[in-house]
C-alpha positions in Angstrom: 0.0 0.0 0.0 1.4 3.3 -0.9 0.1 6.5 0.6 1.3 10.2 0.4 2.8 12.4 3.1 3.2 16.3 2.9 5.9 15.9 5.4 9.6 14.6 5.4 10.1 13.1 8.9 13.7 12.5 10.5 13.5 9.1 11.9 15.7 10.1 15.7 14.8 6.5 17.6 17.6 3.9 18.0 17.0 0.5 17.0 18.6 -2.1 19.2 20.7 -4.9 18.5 22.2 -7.6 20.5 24.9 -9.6 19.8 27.8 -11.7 21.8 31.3 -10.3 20.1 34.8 -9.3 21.4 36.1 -6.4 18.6 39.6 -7.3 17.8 42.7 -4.5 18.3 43.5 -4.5 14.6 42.4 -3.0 11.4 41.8 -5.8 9.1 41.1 -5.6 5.4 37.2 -7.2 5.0 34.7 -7.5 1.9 31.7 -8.3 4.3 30.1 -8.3 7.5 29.9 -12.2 7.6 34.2 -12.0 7.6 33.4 -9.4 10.8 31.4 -11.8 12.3 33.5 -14.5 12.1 36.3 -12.8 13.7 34.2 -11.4 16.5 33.0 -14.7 17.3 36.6 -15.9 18.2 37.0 -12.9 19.8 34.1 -13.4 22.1 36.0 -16.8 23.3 38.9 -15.5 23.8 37.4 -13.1 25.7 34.5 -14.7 27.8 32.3 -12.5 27.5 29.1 -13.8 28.1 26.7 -10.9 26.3 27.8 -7.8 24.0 25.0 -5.6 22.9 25.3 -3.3 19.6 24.1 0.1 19.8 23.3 1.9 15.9 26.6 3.4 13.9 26.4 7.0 13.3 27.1 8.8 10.8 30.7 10.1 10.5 29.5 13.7 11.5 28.1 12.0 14.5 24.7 11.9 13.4 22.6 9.1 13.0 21.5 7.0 9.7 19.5 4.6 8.5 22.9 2.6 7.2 24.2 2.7 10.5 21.4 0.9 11.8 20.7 -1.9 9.2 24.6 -2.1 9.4 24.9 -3.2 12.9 21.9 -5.1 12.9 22.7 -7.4 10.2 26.3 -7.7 11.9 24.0 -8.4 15.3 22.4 -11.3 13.7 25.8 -12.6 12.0 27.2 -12.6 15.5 23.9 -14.2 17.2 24.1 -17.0 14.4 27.9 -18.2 15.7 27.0 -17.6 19.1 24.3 -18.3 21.2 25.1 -16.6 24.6 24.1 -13.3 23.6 21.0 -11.1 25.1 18.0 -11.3 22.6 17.8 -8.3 21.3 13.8 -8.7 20.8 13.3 -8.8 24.5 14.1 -5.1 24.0 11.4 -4.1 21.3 9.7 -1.5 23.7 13.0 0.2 25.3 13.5 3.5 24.2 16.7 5.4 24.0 17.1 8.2 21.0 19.9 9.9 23.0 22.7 7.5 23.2 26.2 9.0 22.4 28.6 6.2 22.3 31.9 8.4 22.9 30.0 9.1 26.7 31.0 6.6 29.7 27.9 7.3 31.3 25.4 6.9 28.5 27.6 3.0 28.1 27.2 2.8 31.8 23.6 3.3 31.6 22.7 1.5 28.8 25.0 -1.8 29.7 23.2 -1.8 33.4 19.6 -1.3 31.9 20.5 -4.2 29.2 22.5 -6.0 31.8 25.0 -6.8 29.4 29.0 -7.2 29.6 30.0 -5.0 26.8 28.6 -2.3 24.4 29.8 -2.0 20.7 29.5 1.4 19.0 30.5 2.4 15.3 30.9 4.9 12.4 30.2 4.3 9.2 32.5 6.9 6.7 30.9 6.8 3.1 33.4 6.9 0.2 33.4 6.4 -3.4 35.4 3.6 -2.9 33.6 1.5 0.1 32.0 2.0 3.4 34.3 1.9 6.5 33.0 0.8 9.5 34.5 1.7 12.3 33.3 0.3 15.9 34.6 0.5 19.4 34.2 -1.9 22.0 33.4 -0.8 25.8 33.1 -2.0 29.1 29.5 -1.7 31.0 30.7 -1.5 34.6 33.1 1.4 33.6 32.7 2.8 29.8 36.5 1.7 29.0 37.7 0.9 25.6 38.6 -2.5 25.6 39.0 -2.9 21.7 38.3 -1.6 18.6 38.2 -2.3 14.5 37.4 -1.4 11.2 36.4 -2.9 8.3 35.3 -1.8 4.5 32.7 -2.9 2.9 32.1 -2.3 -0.6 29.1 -0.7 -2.2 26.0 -2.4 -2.9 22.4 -1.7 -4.0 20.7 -2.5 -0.2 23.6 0.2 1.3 23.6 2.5 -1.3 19.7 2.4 -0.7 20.4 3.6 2.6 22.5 6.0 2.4 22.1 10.1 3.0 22.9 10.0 -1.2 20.8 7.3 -2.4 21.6 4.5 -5.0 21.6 6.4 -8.2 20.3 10.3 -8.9 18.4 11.6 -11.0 19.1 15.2 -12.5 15.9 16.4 -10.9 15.1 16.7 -7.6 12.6 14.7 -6.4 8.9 16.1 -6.0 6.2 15.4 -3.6 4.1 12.6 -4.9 0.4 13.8 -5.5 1.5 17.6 -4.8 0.9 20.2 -7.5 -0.2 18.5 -10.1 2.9 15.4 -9.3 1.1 12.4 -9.9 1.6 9.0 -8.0 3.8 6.1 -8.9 2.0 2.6 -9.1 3.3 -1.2 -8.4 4.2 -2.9 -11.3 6.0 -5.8 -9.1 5.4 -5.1 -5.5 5.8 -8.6 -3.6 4.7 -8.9 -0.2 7.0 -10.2 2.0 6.0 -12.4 5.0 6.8 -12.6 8.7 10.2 -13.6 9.9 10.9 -16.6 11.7 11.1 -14.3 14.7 8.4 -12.6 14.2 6.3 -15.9 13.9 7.4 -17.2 16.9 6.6 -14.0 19.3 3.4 -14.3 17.9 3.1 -10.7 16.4 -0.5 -10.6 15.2 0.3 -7.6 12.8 2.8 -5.7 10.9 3.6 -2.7 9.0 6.6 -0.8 8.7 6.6 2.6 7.0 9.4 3.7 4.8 9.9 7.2 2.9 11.5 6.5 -0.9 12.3 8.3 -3.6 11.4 6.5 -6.7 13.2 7.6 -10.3 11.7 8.8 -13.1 12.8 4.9 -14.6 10.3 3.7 -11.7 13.0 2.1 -9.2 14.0 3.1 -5.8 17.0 5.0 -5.4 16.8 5.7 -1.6 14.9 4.6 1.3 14.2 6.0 4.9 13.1 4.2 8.0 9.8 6.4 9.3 8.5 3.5 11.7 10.3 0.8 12.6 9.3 -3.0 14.2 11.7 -5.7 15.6 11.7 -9.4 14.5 13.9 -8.6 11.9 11.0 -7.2 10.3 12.2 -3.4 8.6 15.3 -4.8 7.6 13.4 -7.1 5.2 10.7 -4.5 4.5 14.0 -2.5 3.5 14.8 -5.4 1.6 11.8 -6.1 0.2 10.9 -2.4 -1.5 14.2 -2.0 -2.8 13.5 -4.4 -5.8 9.8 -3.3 -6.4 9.3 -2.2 -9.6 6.6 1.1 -10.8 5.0 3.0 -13.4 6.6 6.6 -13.1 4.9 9.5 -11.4 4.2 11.9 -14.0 4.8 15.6 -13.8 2.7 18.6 -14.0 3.8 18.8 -17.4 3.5 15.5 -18.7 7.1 13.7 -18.5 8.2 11.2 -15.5 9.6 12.5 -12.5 11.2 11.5 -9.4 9.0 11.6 -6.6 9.1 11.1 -2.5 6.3 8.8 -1.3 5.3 7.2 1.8 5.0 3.5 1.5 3.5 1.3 4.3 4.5 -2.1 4.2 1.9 -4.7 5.4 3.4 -8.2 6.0 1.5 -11.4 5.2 2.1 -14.1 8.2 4.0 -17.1 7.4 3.0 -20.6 7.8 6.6 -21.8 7.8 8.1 -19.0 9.9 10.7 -18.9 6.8 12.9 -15.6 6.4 
């Protein structure tokens, strides 16, 4: 379902992650966050930690970003995969905390007692033309010290570039408000539904919808994609997923041609009778 908004929210709550990793000391050279993960996970045994709780990556200006949070929680659930002791992050749906800043002892302090966790990991992502280097730092609850820290690149691909403050691919125009002054509204051409996650199944969520902002081309594909309201389960990460290869007729313009257009798109899910992702 697609509806239009006259107003351009800034999404400012912080999605939670959980996951049970030990950052290494060193910078290492990586093409994905499943290579992170991996290394983490030995990390964590080394370590004995017994739960490490990922907060969202900011921006590198500090501020925060939609790829900062589908970044850490994809490397969440890559770390929750190898390694079971970690604190479910979806025992955490409800907790609220928009004003975390992960260079301040006290705000790790805080958030490490409410969690009850050993460790939080924070991170930057820095967007170049070449890649996307994520940089995260790993601190102690009981006492906000750096225990370890690493960085990685990953390259660029369509689901980041998505997310990112410059979009996938631009067109010349800016993009117009879809159904404003004579702008008219894009429509589905192949718009799949996606279904619950496994997670999602089992909490025995009776309903879903996530609601993303997206600017779709004057070709009729997205080129970037905001968060507006979020759900847990794993479920806006696949919604995320999910729009980015829907396909539409263009919007056309007061005059006539396609255009590029914002619109607000809610995302309903269909349950699952398998529980598959």
């Amino acid at each position: 379902m697609i509806f239009i908004s006259n107003v351009f929210p800034l999404r400012i709550f912080l999605a939670v992650v959980i996951c049970t990793g030990l950052l290494g000391t060193t910078v290492a050279k990586a093409q994905s966050l499943d290579e992170l993960a991996t290394q983490l996970a030995k990390e964590t045994k080394k370590a004995k930690l017994k739960s490490v709780a990922v907060i969202d990556f900011l921006g590198a200006d500090g501020y925060h970003l939609d790829l900062g949070w589908y970044l850490a929680s994809k490397l969440s659930a890559d770390l929750l995969k190898r390694d079971k002791r970690g604190f479910d992050r979806d025992r955490l749906q409800d907790f609220k905390a928009s004003a975390v800043d992960p260079t301040s002892k006290e705000d790790i302090k805080r958030i490490g007692s409410a969690w009850g966790v050993d460790a939080i990991v924070s991170g930057s992502v820095e967007i170049t033309p070449e890649q996307y280097l994520v940089s995260t730092t790993l601190c102690r609850s009981a006492d906000g010290s750096v225990v370890a820290t690493l960085s990685r690149g990953l390259p660029h691909s369509r689901i980041l570039d998505l997310l990112s403050p410059a979009g996938a691919e631009s067109d010349s125009e800016k993009p117009m408000r879809a159904g404003v002054k004579g702008v008219g509204v894009p429509q589905c051409l192949q718009c799949l539904v996606p279904v619950y996650t496994a997670a999602a199944t089992q909490a025995g969520v009776q309903s879903a919808r996530v609601v993303l902002e997206v600017i779709i081309s004057a070709k009729g594909i997205p080129t970037q994609i905001k968060v507006i309201r979020a759900l847990g389960y794993g479920m806006t990460e696949k919604a995320v997923e999910t729009v980015s290869d829907w396909k539409f007729r263009p919007a056309p313009g007061p005059n006539g041609p396609s255009v590029p257009v914002i619109v607000a798109i809610e995302v309903d899910f269909r349950p699952s009778a398998t529980g598959q992702k």
